[in-house]
Backbone as CSV, one residue per row, in Angstrom:
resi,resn,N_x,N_y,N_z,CA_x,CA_y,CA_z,C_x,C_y,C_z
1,UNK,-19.123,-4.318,-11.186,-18.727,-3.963,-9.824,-19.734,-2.946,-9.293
2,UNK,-20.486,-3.457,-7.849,-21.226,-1.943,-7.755,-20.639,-1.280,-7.441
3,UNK,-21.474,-0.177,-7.122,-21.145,1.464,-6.954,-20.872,1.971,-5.678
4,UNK,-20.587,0.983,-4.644,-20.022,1.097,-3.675,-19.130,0.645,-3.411
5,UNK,-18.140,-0.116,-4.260,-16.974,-0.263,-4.449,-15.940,0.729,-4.428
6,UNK,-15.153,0.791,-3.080,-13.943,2.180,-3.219,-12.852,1.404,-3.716
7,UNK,-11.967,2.055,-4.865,-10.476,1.698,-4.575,-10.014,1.327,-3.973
8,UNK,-9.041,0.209,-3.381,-8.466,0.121,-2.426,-6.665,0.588,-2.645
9,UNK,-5.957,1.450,-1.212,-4.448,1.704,-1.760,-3.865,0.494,-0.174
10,UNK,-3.088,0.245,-0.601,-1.563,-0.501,0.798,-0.886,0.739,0.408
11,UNK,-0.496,0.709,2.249,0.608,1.639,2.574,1.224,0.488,3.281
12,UNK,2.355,1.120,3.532,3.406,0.397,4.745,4.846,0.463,4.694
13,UNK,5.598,-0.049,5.654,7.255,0.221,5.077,7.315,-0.910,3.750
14,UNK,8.704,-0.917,3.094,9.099,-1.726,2.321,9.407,-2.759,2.912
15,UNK,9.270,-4.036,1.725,8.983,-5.447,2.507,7.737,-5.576,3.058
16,UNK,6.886,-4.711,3.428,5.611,-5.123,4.458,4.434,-6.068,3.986
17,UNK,4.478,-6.334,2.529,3.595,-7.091,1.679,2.935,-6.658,0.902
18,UNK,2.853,-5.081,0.680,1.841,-4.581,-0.110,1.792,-4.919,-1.775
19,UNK,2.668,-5.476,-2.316,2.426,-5.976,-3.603,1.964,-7.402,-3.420
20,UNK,2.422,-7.985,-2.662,2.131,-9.839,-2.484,0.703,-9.617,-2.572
21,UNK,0.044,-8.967,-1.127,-1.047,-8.866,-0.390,-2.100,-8.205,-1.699
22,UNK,-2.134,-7.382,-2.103,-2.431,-6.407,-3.011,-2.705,-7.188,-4.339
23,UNK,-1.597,-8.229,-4.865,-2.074,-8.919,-5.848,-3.365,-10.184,-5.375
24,UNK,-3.161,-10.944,-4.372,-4.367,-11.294,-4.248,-5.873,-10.794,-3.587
25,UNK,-5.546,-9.771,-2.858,-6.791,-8.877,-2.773,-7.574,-8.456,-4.217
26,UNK,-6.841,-7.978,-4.915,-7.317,-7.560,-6.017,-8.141,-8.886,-7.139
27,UNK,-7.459,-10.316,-6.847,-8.096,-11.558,-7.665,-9.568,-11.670,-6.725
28,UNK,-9.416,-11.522,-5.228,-11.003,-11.850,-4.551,-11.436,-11.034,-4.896
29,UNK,-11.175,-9.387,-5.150,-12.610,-8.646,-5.465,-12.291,-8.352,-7.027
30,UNK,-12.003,-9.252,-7.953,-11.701,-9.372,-9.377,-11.896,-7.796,-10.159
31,UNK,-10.413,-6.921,-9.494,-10.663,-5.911,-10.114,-9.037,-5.637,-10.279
32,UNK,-8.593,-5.257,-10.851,-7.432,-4.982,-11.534,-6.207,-4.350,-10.127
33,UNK,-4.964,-4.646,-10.524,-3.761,-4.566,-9.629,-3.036,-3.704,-10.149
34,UNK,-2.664,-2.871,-9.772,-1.223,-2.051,-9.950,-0.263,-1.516,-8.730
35,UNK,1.010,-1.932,-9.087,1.907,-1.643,-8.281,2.564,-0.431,-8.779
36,UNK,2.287,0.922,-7.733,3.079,2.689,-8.040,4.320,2.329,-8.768
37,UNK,5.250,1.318,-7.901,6.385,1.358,-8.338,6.891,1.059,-9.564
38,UNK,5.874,-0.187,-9.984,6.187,-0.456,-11.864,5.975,0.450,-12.469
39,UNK,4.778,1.110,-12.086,4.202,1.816,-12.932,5.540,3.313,-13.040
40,UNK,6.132,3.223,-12.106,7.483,5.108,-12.014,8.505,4.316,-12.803
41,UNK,8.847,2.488,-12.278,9.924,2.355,-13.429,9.665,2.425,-14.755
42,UNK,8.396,2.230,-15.140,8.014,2.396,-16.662,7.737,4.276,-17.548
43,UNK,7.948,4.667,-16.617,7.899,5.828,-16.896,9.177,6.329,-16.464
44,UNK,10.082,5.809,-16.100,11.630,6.487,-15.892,12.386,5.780,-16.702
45,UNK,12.492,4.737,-16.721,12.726,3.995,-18.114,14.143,3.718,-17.724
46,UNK,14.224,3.246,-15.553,14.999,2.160,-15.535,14.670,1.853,-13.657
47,UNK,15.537,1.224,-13.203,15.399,0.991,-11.661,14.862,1.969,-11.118
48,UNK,14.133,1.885,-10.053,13.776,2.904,-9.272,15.832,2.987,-8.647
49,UNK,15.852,1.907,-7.924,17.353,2.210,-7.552,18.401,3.182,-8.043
50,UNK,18.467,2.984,-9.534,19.249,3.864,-10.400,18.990,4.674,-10.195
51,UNK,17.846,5.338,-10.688,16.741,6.661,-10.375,17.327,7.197,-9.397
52,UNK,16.996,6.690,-8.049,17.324,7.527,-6.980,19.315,7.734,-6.839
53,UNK,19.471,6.685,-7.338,21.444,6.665,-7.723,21.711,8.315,-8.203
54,UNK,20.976,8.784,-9.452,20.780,9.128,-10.360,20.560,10.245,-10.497
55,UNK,19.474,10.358,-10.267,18.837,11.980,-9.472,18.476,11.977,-7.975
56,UNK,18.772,11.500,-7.520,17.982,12.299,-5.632,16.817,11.601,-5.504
57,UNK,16.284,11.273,-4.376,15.511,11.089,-3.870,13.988,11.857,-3.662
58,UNK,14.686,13.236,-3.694,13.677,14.493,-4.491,12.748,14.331,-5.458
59,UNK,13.753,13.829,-6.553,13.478,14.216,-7.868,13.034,12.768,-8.084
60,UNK,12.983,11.835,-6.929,12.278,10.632,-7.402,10.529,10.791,-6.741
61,UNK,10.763,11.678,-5.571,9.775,11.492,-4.814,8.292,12.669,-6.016
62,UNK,8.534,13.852,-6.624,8.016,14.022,-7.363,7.518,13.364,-8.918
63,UNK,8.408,12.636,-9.040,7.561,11.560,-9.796,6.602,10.804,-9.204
64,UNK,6.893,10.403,-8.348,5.970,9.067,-7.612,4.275,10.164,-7.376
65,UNK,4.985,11.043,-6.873,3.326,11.842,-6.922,2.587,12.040,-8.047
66,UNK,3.085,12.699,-8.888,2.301,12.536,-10.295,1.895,11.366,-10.371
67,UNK,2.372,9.962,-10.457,2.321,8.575,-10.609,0.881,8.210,-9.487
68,UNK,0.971,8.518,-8.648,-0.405,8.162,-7.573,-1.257,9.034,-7.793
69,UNK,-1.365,10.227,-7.963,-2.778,11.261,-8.100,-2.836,10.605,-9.549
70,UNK,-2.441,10.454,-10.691,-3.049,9.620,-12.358,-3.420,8.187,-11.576
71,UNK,-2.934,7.560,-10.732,-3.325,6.233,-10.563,-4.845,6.567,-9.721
72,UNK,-4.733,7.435,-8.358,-6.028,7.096,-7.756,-6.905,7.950,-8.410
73,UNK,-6.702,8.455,-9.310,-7.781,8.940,-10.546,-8.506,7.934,-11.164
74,UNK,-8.122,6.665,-11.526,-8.916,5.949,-12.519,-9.699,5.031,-11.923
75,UNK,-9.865,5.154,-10.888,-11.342,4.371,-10.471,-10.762,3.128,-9.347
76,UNK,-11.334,2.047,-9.751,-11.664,0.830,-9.435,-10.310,0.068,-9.200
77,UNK,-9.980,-0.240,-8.594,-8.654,-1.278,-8.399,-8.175,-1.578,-7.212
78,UNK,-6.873,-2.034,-6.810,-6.031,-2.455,-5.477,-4.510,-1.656,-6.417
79,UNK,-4.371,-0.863,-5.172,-2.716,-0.377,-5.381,-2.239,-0.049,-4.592
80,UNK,-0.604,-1.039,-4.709,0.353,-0.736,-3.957,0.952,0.300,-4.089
81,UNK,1.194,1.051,-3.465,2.311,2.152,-2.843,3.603,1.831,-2.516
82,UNK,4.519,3.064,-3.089,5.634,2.395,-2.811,6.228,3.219,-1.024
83,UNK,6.774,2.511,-0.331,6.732,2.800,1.067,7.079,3.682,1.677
84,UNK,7.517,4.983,0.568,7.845,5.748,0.907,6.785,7.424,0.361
85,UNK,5.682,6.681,-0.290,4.684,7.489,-0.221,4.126,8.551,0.193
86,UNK,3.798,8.021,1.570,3.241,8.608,2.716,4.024,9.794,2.770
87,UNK,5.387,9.915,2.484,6.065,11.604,2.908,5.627,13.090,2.443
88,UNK,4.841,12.870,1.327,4.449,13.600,0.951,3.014,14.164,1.399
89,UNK,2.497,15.157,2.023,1.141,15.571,2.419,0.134,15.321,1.904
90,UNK,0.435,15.381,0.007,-0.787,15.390,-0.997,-1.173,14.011,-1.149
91,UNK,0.371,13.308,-1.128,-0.115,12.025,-1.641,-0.920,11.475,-0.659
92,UNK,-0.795,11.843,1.049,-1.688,11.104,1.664,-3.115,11.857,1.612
93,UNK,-2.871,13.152,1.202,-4.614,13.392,1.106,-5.552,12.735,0.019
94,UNK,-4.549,12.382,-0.947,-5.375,11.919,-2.364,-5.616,10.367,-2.039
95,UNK,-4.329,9.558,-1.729,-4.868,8.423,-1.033,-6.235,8.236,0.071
96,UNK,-6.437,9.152,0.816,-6.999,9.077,1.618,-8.785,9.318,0.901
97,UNK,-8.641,10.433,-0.055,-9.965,11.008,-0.325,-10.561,10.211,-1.093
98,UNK,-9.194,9.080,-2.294,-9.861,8.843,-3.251,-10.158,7.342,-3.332
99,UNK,-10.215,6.665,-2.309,-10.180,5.301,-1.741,-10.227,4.791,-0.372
100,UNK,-9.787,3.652,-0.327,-9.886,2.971,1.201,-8.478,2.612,1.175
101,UNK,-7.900,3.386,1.950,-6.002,3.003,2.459,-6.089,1.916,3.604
102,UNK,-5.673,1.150,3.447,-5.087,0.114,4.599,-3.502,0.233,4.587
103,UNK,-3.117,0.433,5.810,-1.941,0.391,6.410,-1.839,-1.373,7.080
104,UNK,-0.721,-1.752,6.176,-0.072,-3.162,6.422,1.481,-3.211,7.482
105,UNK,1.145,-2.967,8.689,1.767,-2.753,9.417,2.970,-3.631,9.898
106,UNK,3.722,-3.859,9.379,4.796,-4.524,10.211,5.960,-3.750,11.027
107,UNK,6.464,-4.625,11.709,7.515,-4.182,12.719,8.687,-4.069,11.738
108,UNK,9.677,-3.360,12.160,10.735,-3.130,11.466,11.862,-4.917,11.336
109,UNK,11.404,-5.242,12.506,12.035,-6.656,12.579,11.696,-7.746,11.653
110,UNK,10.485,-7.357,11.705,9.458,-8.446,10.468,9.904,-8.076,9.199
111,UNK,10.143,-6.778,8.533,10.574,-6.309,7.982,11.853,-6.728,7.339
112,UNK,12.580,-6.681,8.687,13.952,-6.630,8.155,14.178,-8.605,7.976
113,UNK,13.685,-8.986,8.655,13.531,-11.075,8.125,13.059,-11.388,6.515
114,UNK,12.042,-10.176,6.658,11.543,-10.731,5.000,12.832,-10.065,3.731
115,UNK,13.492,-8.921,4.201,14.057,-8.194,2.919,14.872,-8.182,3.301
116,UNK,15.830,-8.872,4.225,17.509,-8.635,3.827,18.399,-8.835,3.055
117,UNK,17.818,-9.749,2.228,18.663,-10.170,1.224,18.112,-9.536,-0.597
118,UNK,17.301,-8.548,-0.232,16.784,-8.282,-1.231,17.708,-6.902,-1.746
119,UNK,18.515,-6.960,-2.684,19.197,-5.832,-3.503,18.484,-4.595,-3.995
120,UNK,17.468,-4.400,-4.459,16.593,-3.709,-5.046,15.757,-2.964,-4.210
121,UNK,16.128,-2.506,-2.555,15.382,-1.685,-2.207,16.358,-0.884,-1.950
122,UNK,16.684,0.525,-2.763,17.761,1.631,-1.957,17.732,2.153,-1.109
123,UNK,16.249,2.381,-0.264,16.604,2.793,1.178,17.372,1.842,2.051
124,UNK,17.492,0.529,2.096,18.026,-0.346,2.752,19.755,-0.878,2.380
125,UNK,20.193,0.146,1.876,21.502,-0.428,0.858,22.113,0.240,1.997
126,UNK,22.167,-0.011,3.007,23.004,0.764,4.066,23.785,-0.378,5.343
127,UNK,24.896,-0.200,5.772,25.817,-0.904,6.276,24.799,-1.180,7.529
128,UNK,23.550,-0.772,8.192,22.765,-1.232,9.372,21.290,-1.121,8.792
129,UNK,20.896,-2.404,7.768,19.484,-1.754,7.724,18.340,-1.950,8.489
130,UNK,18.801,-2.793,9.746,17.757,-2.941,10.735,17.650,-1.468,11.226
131,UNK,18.497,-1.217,11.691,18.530,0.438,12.386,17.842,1.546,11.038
132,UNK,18.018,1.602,9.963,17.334,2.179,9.440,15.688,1.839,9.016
133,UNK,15.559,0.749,9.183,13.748,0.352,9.099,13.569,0.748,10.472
134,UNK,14.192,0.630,11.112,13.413,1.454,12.568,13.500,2.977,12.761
135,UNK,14.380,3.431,12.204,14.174,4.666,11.613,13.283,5.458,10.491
136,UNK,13.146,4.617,9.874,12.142,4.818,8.811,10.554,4.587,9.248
137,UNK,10.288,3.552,10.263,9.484,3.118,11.226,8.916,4.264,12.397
138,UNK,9.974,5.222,12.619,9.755,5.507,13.144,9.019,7.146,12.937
139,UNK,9.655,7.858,11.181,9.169,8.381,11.005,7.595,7.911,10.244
140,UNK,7.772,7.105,9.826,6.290,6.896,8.878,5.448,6.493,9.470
141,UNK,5.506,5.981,10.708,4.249,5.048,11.069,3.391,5.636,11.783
142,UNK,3.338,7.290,12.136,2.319,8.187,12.074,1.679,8.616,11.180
143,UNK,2.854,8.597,9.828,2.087,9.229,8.391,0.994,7.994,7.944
144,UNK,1.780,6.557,7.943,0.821,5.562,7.269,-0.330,6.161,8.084
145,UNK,-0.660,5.911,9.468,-1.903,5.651,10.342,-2.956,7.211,9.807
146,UNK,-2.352,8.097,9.229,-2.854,9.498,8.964,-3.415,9.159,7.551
147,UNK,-2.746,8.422,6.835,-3.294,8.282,5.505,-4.376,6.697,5.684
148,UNK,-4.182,6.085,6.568,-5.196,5.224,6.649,-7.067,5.196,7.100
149,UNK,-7.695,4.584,6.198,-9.261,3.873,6.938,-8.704,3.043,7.991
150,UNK,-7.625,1.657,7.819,-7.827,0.459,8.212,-6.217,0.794,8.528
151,UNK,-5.964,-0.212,9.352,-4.872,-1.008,10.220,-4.819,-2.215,10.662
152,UNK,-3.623,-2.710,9.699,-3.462,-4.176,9.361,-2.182,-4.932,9.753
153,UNK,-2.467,-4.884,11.344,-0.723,-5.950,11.849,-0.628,-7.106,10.957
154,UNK,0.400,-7.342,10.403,0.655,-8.439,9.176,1.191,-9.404,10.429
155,UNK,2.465,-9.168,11.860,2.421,-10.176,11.734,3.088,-11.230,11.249
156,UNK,2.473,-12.630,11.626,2.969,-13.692,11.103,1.616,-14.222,9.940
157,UNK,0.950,-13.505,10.219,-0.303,-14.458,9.399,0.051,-14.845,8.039
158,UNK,-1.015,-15.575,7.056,-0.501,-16.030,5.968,-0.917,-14.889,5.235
159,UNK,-0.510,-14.761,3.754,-1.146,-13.576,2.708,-2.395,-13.892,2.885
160,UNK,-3.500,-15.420,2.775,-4.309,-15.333,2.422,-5.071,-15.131,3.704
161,UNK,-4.992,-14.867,5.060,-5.632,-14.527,6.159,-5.462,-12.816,6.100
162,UNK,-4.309,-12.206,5.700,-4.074,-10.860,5.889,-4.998,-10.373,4.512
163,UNK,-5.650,-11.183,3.462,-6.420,-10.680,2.729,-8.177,-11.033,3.239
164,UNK,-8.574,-11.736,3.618,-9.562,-12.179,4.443,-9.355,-11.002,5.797
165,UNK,-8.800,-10.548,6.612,-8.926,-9.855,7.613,-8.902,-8.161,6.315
166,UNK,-8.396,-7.651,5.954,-8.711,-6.633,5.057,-10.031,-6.589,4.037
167,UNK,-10.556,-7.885,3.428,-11.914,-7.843,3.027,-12.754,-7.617,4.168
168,UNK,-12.949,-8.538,5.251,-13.772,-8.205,6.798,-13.723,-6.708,7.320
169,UNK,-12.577,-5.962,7.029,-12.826,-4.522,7.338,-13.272,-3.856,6.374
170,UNK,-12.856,-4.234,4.834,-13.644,-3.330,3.596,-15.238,-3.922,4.274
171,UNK,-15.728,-4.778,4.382,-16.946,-5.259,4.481,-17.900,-4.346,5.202
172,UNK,-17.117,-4.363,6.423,-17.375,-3.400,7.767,-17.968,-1.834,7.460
173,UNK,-17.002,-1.827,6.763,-16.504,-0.341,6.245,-17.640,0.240,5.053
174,UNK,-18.537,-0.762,4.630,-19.665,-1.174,3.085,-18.424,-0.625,2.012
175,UNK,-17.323,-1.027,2.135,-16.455,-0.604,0.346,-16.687,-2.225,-0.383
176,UNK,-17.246,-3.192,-0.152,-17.037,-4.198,-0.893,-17.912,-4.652,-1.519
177,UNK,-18.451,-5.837,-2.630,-19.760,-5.678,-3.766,-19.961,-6.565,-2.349
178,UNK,-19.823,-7.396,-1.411,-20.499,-8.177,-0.038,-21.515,-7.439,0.517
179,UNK,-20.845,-6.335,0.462,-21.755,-5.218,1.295,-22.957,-4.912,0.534
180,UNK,-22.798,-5.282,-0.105,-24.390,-4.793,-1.653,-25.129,-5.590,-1.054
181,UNK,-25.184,-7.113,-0.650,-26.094,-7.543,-0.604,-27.122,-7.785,0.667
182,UNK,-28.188,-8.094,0.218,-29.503,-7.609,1.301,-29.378,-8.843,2.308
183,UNK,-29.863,-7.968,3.261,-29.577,-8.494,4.957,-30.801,-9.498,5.079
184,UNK,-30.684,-10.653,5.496,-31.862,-11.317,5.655,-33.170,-10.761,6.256
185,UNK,-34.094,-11.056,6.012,-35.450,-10.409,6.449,-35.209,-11.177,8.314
186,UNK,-35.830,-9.566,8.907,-35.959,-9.477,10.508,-34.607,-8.836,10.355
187,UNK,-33.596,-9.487,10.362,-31.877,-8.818,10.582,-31.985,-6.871,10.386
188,UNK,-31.919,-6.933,11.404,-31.993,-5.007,11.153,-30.938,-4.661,10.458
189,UNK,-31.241,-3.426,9.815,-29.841,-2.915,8.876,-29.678,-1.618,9.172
């Protein structure tokens, strides 16, 4: 991989795609995937759900930080974030310093079509969770854009266009091995 290869992190609300998206970003620029969130259940040693059941939301959100400053420490990869990230100041400075953040932007509506039926997100275990993704929408989606390089309306597009429009901005941006290579002769650089 050259040496102008940055990390890449997804931010966004939950549901927004950042593990889907994230696992095949990571097969086009053939560099390794990790999702924050496996990585806190394997180190809590059960649901994130429980977890937060369990101890607080607090005491989940300081794990998850330790969990991202050891992750955007080791170099080279695609990682998802879990969507509630961004709340923390550090985590968006370390995201920010130690990689290329793309914010995968969806609407709370888009949102709420893809994950309603999904059990396993506890911010959404609530008797209105449209009203709370727009609440949640409404606080984060200054923090994502603060911790972001890039901004990525998801949309209806397919995964594999929302990974093609995020390589075209790493490209842009020279974070990708594309960018290594030499510009045809005359083509100014």
């Amino acid at each position: 991989m050259p040496d102008s290869f940055a990390s890449v992190a997804l931010v966004g609300l939950p549901g927004s795609g950042k593990s889907t998206v994230g696992r095949q970003l990571a097969r086009r620029l053939q560099v390794p995937f990790t999702d924050s969130d496996h990585v806190i259940e394997q180190r809590i040693g059960c649901s994130i759900r429980e977890f937060f059941e369990r101890e607080g939301e607090p005491r989940f959100r300081d794990v998850e930080a330790e969990v991202v400053d050891e992750l955007t420490q080791s170099g080279v990869g695609v990682l998802a974030t879990g969507g509630g990230t961004v709340l923390r100041l550090a985590n968006r400075e370390v995201l920010h310093a130690r990689g290329q953040v793309v914010y995968l932007r969806s609407t709370p509506e888009e949102v709420f079509r893809r994950v309603r039926h999904d059990v396993n997100r506890p911010l959404l275990q609530v008797a209105d969770p449209l009203t709370r993704l727009r609440d949640l929408f409404a606080i984060r989606d200054p923090l994502y854009r603060e911790a972001a390089h890039f901004v990525i309306e998801t949309g209806r597009p397919s995964v594999a266009t929302l990974v093609n429009m995020i390589l075209m901005q790493l490209e842009l941006g020279g974070s990708t091995p594309a960018s290594t290579a030499s510009a045809p002769s005359g083509t100014p650089t």
